[in-house]
Wavefront OBJ file of the C-alpha trace (Angstrom):
o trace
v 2.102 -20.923 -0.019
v 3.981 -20.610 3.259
v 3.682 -18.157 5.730
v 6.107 -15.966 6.486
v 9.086 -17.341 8.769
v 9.651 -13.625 10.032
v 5.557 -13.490 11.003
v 5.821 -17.172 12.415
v 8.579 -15.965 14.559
v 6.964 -12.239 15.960
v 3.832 -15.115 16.855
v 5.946 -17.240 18.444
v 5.452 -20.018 16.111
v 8.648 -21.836 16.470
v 7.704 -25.024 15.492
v 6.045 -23.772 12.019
v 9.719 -21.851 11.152
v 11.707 -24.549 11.665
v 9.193 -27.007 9.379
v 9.356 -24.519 6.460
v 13.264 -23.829 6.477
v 14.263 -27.318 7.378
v 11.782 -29.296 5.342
v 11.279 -31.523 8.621
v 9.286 -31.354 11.826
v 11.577 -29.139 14.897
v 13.458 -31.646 17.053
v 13.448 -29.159 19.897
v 10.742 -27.949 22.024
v 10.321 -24.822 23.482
v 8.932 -24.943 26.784
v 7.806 -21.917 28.672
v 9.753 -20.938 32.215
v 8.975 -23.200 35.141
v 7.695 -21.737 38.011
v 9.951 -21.825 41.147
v 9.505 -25.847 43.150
v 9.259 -23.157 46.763
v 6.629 -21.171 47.421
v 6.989 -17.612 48.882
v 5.692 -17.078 52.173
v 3.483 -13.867 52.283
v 1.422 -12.189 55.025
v -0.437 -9.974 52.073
v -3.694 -11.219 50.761
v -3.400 -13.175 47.167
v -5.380 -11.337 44.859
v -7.457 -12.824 42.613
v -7.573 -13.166 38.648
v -9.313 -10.136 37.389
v -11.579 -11.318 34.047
v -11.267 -9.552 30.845
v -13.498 -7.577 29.640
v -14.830 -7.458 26.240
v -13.059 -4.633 24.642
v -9.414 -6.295 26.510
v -10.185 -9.579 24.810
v -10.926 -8.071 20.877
v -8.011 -5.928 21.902
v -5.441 -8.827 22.098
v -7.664 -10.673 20.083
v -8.593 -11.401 16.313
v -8.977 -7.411 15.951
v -5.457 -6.719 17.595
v -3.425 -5.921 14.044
v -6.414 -3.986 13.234
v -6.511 -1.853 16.157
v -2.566 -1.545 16.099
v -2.658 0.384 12.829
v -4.830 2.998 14.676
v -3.513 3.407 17.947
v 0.092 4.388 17.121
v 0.201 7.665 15.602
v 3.404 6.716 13.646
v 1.339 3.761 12.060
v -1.505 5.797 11.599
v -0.592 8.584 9.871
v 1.269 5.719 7.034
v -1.976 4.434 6.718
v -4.072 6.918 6.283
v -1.983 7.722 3.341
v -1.691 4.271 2.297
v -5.457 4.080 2.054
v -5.426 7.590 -0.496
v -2.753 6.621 -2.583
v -4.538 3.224 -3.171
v -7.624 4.240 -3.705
v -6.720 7.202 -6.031
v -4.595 4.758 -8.300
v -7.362 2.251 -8.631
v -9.627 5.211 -9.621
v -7.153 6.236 -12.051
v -6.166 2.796 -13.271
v -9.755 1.778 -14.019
v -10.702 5.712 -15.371
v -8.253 5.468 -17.787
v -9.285 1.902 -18.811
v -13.003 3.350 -19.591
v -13.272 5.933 -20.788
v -13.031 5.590 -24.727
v -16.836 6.695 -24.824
v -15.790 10.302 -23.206
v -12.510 11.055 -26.205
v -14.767 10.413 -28.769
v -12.551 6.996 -30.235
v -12.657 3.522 -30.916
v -13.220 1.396 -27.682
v -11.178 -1.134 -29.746
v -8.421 0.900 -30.840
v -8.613 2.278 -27.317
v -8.082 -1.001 -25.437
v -5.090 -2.039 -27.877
v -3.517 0.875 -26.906
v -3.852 0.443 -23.038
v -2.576 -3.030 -23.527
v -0.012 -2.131 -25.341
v 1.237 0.868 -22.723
v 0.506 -1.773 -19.999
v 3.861 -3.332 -21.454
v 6.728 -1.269 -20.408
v 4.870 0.221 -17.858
v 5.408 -2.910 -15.917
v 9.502 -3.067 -17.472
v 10.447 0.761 -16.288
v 9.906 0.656 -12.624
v 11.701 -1.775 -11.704
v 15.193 -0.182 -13.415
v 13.736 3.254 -11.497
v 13.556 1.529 -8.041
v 17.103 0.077 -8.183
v 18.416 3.607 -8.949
v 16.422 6.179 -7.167
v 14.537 4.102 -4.472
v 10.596 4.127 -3.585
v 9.586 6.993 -2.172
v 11.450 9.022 -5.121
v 10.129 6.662 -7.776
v 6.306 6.422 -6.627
v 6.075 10.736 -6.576
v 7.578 10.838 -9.623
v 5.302 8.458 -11.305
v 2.151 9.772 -9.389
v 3.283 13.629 -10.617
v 3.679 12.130 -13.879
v 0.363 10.621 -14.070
v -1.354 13.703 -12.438
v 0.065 16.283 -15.137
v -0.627 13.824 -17.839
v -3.999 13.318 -17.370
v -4.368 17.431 -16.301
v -2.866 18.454 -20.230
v -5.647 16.746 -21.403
v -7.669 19.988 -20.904
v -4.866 22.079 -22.927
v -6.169 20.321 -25.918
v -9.032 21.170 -28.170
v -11.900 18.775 -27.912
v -11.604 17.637 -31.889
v -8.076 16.357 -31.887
v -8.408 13.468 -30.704
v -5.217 12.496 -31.190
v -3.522 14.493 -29.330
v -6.166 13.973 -26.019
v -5.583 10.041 -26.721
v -1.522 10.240 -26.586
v -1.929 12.356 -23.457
v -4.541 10.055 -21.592
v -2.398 6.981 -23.007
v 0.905 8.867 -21.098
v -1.099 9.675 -17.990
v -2.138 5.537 -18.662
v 1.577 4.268 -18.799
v 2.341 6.206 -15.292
v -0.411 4.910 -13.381
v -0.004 1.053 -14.592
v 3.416 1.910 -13.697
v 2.335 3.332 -10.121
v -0.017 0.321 -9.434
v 3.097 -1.846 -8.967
v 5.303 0.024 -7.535
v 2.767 1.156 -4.822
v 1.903 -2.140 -3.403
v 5.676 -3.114 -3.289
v 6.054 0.073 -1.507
v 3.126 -0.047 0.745
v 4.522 -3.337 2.177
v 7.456 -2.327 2.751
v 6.077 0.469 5.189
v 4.496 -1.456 7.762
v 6.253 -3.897 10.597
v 6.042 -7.495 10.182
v 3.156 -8.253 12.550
v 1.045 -5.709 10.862
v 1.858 -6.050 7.146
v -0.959 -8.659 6.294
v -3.556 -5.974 8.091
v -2.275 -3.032 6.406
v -1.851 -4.558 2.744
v -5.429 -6.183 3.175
v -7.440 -3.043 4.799
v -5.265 -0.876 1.330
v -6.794 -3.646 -0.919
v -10.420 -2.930 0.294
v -10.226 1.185 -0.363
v -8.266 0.386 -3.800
v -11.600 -1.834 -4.455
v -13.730 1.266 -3.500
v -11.920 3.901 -6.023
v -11.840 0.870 -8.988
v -16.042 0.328 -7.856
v -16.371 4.327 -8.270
v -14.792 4.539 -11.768
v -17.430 3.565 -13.684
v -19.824 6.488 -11.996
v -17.211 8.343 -12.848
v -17.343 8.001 -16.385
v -20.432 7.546 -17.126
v -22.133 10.505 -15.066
v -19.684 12.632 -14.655
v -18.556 12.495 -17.842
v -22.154 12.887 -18.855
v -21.335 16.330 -17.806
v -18.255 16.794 -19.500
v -15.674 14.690 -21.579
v -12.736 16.114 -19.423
v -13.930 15.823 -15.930
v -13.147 12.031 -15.556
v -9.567 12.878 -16.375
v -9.358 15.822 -14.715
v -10.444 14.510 -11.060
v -8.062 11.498 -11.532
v -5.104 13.765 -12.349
v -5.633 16.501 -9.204
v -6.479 13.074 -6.784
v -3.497 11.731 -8.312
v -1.186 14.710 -7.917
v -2.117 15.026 -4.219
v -1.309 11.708 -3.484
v 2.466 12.606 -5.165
v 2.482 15.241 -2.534
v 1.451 12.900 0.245
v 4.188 10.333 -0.594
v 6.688 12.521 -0.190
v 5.458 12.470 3.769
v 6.884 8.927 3.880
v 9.627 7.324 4.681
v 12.304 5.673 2.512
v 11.938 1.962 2.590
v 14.953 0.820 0.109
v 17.847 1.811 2.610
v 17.322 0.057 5.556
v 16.023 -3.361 6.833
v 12.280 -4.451 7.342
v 10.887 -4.291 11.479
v 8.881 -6.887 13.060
v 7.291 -4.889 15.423
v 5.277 -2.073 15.781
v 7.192 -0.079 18.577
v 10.600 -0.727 15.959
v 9.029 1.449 12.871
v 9.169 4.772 14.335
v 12.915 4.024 15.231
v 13.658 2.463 12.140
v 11.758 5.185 10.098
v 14.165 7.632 11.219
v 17.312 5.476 10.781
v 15.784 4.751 6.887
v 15.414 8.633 6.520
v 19.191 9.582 7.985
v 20.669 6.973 5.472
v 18.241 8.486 2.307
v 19.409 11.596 3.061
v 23.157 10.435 3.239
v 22.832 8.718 -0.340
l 1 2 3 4 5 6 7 8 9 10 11 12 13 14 15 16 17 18 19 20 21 22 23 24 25 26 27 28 29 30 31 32 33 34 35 36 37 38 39 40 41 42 43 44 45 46 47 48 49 50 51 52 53 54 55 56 57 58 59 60 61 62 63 64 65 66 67 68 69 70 71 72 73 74 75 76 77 78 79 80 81 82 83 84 85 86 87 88 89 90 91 92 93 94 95 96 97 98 99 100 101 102 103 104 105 106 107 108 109 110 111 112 113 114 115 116 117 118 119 120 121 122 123 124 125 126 127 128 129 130 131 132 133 134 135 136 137 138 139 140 141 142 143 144 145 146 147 148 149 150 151 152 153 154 155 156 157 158 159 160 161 162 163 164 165 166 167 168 169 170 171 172 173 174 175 176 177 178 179 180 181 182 183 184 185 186 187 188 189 190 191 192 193 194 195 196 197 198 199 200 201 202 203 204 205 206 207 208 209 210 211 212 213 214 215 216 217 218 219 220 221 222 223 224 225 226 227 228 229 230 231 232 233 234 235 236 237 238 239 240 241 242 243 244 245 246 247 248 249 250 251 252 253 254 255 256 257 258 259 260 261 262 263 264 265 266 267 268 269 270 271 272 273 274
């Protein structure tokens, strides 16, 4: 797969962009500014190249999208976020995917029945995101999921079929969440950063799906209603949290990190409009 021509271009890879759009190597060469043929005449004293240090060179280094997404408080406060909301929905994703031991029913009949709500719960976001945009459509499915999984403890511990259909709604919404969340998550960070912040999300949604099965297994030692319960006041927090964002739908995507607080305001005047 191809990198992206609007990455190539805030790294100054020309050359690359013009390959992948043209299907042929650039015919033009881009050649930095030449420096002036006369040289100026100075009585001052030319001061010498200062080196790096270590912390300059990581800086503007391998480690420079990594530090960007911490040094701008703009950035920082996205991903912070970011990081909850992906964690809590692999929790929640993987929660609800084990724990058939903890309702007292069939771990067959229970996986046919989160296959089968996988189904539309992939179909129904994406009519919700044309309509009512990403931040509205990711708190709405979060609150969804959160209250869901939260009626479960309204029900009496021997139906069974009732806690099912409510863990199986609070299923549907979170499936649902999972892919609207990492459409939306891109979508939040400039172009030079994106890879960094989708990648650095990916390894906290690996810790909450690596914590489910503790969660199931001792906590719900403790009580069949605690894994549910946990997932649905995480995940109800993190519908609170998104509505801290920005929308994402209404405007164009930046390339560079001084860009997104501007552009974060011009995305929220033109929600607010609509």
């Amino acid at each position: 797969m191809n990198e992206s021509p609007r990455w190539l271009i805030t790294k100054q890879r020309y050359d690359r962009v013009y390959q992948i759009l043209f299907k042929q190597p650039s015919h033009y060469e881009v050649q930095s500014a030449i420096a002036p043929a006369t040289e100026i005449v100075s009585d001052k004293k030319t001061l010498e190249p200062v080196n790096d240090s270590l912390c300059e060179k990581l800086r503007n280094g391998p480690l420079k999208s990594i530090i960007e997404l911490f040094t701008n408080p703009k950035v920082r406060k996205l991903i912070f976020t970011s990081y909850f909301m992906f964690c809590v929905t692999s929790l929640s994703y993987y929660v609800t995917a084990l724990n058939a031991a903890n309702l007292s029913v069939s771990r067959y009949l229970y996986i046919i029945a989160t296959g089968v709500v996988d189904i539309p719960s992939y179909l129904v976001p994406v009519i919700m995101l044309r309509f009512t945009g990403r931040r509205i459509t990711t708190m709405f499915l979060f609150v969804w999921t959160g209250i869901s999984l939260l009626l479960v403890l309204s029900v009496p511990s021997g139906s069974t079929t009732w806690i099912v259909s409510f863990a199986m709604l609070g299923r549907f919404g979170i499936s649902a969440t999972y892919s609207v969340v990492t459409l939306y998550t891109a979508e939040l960070y400039p172009t030079e950063i994106r890879n960094s912040a989708l990648g650095t999300c990916s390894t906290w949604a690996h810790v909450g799906s690596i914590s489910a099965p503790y969660v199931v297994d001792v906590l719900g030692a403790l009580g069949w209603y605690i894994p549910t319960t946990i997932c649905g006041c995480c995940v109800l927090v993190a519908g609170l949290l998104t509505l801290t964002l920005p929308e994402t739908g209404t405007g164009k995507l930046v390339d560079k990190v001084g860009d997104s607080s501007v552009a974060a305001g011009e995305q929220n005047e033109k929600a607010e409009k609509h």
